[in-house]
C-alpha positions in Angstrom: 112.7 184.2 191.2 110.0 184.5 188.4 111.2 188.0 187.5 115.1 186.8 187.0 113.9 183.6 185.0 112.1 186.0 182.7 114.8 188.4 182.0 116.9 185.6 181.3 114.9 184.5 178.5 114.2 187.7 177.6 118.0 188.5 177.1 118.8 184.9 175.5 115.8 185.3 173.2 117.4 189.1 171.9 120.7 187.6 171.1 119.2 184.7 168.8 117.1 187.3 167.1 120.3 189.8 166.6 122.3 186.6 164.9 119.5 184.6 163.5 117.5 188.2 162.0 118.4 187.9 158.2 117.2 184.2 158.5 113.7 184.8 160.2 112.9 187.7 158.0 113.9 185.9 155.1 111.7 182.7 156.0 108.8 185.2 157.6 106.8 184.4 154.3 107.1 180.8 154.3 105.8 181.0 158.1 103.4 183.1 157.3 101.9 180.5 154.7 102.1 178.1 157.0 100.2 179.6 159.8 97.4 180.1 157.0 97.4 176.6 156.2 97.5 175.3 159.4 94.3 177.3 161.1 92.3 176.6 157.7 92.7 172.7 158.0 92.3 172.7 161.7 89.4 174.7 161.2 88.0 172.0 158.8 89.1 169.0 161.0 87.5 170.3 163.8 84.6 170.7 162.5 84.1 167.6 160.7 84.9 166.3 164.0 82.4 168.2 165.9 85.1 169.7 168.1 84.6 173.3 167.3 82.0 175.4 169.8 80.3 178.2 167.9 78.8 181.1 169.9 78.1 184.4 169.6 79.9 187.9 170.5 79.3 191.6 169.3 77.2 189.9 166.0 80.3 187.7 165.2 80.7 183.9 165.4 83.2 183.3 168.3 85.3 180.3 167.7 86.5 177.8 170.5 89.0 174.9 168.9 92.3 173.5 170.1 94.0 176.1 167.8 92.9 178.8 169.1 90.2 179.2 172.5 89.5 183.0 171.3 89.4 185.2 168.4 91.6 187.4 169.5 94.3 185.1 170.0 93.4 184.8 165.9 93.4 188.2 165.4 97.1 188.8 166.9 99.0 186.2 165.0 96.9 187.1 161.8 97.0 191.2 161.3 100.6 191.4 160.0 100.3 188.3 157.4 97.5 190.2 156.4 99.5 193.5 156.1 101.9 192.0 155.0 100.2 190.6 151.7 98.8 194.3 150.5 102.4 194.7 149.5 103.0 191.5 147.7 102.9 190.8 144.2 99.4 189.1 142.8 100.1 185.5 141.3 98.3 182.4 141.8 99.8 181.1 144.8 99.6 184.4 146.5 96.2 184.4 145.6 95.3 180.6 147.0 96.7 182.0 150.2 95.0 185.8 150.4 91.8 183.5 149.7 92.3 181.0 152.5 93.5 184.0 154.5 90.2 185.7 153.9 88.1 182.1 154.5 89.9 182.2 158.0 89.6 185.7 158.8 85.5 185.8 158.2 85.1 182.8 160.5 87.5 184.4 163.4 86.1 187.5 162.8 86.2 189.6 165.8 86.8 193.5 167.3 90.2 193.1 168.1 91.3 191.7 164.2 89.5 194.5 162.7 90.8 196.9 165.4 94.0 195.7 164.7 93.7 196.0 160.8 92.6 199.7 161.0 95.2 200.7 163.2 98.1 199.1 161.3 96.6 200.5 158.1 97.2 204.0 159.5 100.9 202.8 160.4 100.9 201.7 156.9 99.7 205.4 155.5 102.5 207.0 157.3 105.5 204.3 156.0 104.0 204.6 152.5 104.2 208.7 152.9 107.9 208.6 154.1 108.7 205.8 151.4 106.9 208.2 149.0 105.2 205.1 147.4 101.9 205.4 145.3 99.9 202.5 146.7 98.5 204.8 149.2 95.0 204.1 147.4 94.6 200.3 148.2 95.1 201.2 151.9 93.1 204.2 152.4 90.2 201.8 150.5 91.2 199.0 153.2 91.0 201.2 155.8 87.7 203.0 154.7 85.9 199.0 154.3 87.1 197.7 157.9 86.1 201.3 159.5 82.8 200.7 157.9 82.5 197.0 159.1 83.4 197.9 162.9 81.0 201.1 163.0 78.3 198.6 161.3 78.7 196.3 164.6 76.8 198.5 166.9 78.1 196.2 169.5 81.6 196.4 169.0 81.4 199.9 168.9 79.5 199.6 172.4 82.3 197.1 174.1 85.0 200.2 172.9 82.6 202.8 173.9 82.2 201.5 177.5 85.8 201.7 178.4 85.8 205.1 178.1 82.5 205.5 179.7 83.5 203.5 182.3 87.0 204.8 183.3 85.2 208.4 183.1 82.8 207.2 185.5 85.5 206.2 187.9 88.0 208.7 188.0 84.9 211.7 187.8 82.0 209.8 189.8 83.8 207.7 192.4 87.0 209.0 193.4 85.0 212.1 193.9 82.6 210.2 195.9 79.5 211.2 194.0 77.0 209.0 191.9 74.5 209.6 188.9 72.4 206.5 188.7 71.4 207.2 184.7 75.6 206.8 184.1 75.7 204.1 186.5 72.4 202.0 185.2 74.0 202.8 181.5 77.6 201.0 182.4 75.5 198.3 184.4 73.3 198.0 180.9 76.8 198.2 178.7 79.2 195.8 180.9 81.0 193.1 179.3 84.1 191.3 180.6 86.5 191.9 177.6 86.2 196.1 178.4 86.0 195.8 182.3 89.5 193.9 182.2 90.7 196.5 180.2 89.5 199.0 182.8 91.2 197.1 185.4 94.3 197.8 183.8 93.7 201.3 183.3 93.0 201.7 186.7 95.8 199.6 187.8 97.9 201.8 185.9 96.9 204.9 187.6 97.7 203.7 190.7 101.0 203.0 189.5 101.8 206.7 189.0 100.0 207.7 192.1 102.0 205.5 194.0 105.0 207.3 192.7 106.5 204.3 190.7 107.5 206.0 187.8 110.0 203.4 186.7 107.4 200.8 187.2 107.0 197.6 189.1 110.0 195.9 187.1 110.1 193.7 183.7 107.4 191.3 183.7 105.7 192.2 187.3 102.5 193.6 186.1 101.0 191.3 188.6 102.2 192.9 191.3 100.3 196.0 190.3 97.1 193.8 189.5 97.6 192.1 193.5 98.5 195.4 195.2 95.6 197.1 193.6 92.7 194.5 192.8 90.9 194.9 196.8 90.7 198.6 196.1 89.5 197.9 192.8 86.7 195.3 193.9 85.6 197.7 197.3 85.6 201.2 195.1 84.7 200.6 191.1 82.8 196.6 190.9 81.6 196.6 194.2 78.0 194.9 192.6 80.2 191.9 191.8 81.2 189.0 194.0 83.6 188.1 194.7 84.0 185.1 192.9 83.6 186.7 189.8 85.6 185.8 187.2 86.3 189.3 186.0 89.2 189.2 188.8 91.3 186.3 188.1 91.3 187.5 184.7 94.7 188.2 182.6 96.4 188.8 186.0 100.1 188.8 184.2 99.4 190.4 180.6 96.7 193.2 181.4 95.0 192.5 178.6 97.0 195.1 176.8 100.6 194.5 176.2 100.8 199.1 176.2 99.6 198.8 179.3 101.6 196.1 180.8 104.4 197.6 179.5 103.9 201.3 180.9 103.5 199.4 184.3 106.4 197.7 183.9 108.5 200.4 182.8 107.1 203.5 183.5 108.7 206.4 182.1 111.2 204.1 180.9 108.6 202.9 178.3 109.5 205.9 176.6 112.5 204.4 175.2 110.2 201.9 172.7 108.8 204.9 171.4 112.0 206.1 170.3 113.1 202.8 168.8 109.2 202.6 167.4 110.6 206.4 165.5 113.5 205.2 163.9 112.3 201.8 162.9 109.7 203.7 160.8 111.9 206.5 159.5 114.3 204.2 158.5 114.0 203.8 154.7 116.4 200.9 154.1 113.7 198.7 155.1 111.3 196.9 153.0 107.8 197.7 153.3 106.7 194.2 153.5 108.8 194.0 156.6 108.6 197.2 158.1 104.8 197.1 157.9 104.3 193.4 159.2 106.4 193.9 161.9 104.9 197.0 162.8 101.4 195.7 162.6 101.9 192.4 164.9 102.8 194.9 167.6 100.6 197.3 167.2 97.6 194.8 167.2 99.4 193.0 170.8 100.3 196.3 172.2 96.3 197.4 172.1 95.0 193.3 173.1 97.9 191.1 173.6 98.8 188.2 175.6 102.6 189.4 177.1 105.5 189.1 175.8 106.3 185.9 174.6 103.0 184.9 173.2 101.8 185.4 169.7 105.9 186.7 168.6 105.7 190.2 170.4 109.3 190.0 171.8 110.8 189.0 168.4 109.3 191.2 166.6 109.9 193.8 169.2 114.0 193.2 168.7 113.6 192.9 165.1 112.0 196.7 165.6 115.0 197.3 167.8 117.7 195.6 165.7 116.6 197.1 162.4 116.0 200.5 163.7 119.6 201.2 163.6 120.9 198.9 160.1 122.0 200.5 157.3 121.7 197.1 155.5 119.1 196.9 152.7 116.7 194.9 153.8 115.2 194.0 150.8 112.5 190.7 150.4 113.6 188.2 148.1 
């Protein structure tokens, strides 16, 4: 059975991160450096070797390589080493790698990396407040620059805009059976696939309540929702699509959203992560470095991810977990 097979894993993988956690968050830098090096000489191999595809997506490059097939994949794996580094110490080999972390991040730029930088910068405004640190300033300049850059992307702006739009539409237009053709011509205008999966999920989420599943469809079954609710989904909110289209055989497992393949997955029960999510941040015995990468990489996933064992999300989850209730001083060394 799929479900058992995952838990399994799921279970095993906790116990290695409960004994092994000293050791990964000790060598999380050195990882960290090489994930750097590694996209910024496969992103000069590959194009020396003519086996990069550039195109084009919100006014950003979008970048197709064997490393990664889309930015966002970049952006997920990339958001806490970038935390991570406002809190180190400037020298030159920091610097060689915050410059080749830059050179990678302007090429994979994309929604979901800056996105994902804004909203880990806020996490990072609250730690800083409860750690009563005065670095506060580098941040909140951070966090003013990438707020500029994504309302500067019209675009971008448009793809966030439309899930809302769209998911307003449905639950106030079409469950109530009515129709205004200047909304509906604007979402027909606005549509791109990246925000109509997400709406999928929403949707698909919604009918998980309304069901009366409020424990969820069980760890790691979010494509159960997707399959028992997809033909309602096609007949009532895409029916201008065929049905062929590719929009629905898209991220049938992960939603898109980790949040939201979690909250249909565990319902009510999802509650408990915000607990853990409470204490992890509270807890002041935690270094910044640490408490800030780890809460950015899930952050980031839990708005665009890829489940739960892709990108680190489950490890970093139980690191969130685990460390939530040390004592220990976890200081970086």
């Amino acid at each position: 059975m799929k479900e058992f097979g995952s838990i399994i894993f799921f279970f095993l993988l906790y116990l290695v991160t409960f004994y092994e956690k000293d050791r990964i968050l000790k060598n999380l830098k050195s990882f960290f450096e090489l994930v750097i090096v590694i996209n910024f000489l496969g992103l000069i191999y590959y194009y020396f070797n003519d086996e990069i595809r550039i195109f084009n997506s919100c006014n950003l490059l979008l970048i197709d390589n064997i490393i990664f097939h889309e930015n966002s994949h970049y952006a997920m794996m990339i958001v806490p080493i970038f935390i991570y580094y406002i809190f180190e110490k400037i020298n030159l080999r920091n610097f060689i790698f915050i410059f080749l972390l830059c050179f990678n991040s302007l090429i994979y730029l994309s929604l979901t990396l800056i996105v994902g930088i804004i909203a880990s910068l806020l996490i990072c405004l609250v730690i800083l407040i409860i750690h009563q640190v005065k670095k506060g300033y580098v941040v909140f300049l951070l966090l003013f620059f990438f707020t500029i850059l994504m309302v500067s992307q019209s675009n971008c702006t448009n793809r966030i805009q439309y899930i809302f739009d769209k998911t307003y539409y449905d639950l106030n237009y079409i469950d109530k059976n009515k129709f205004n053709e200047n909304e509906f011509n604007k979402l027909i205008l606005n549509k791109n696939l990246s925000s109509e999966v997400i709406n999928i999920a929403i949707l698909n989420t919604i009918n998980t309540f309304d069901k009366g599943r409020i424990f969820g469809w069980g760890f790691n079954s979010y494509y159960r929702a997707y399959e028992d609710n997809i033909k309602n989904i096609i007949n009532k909110y895409y029916p201008y699509h065929d049905l062929d289209y590719q929009l629905f055989k898209l991220n049938k497992s992960d939603a898109r959203s980790t949040l939201l393949k979690i909250i249909n997955e565990f319902g009510i029960l999802s509650l408990i992560f915000l607990y853990y999510s409470y204490k992890f941040i509270l807890n002041k015995s935690i270094d910044l470095k640490y408490k800030s990468s780890i809460s950015s990489l899930l952050i980031t996933q839990l708005i665009s991810g890829a489940g739960y064992f892709n990108g680190g999300f489950a490890i970093f989850l139980f690191l969130l977990i685990i460390l939530s209730n040390s004592n220990q001083k976890l200081k970086n060394k």
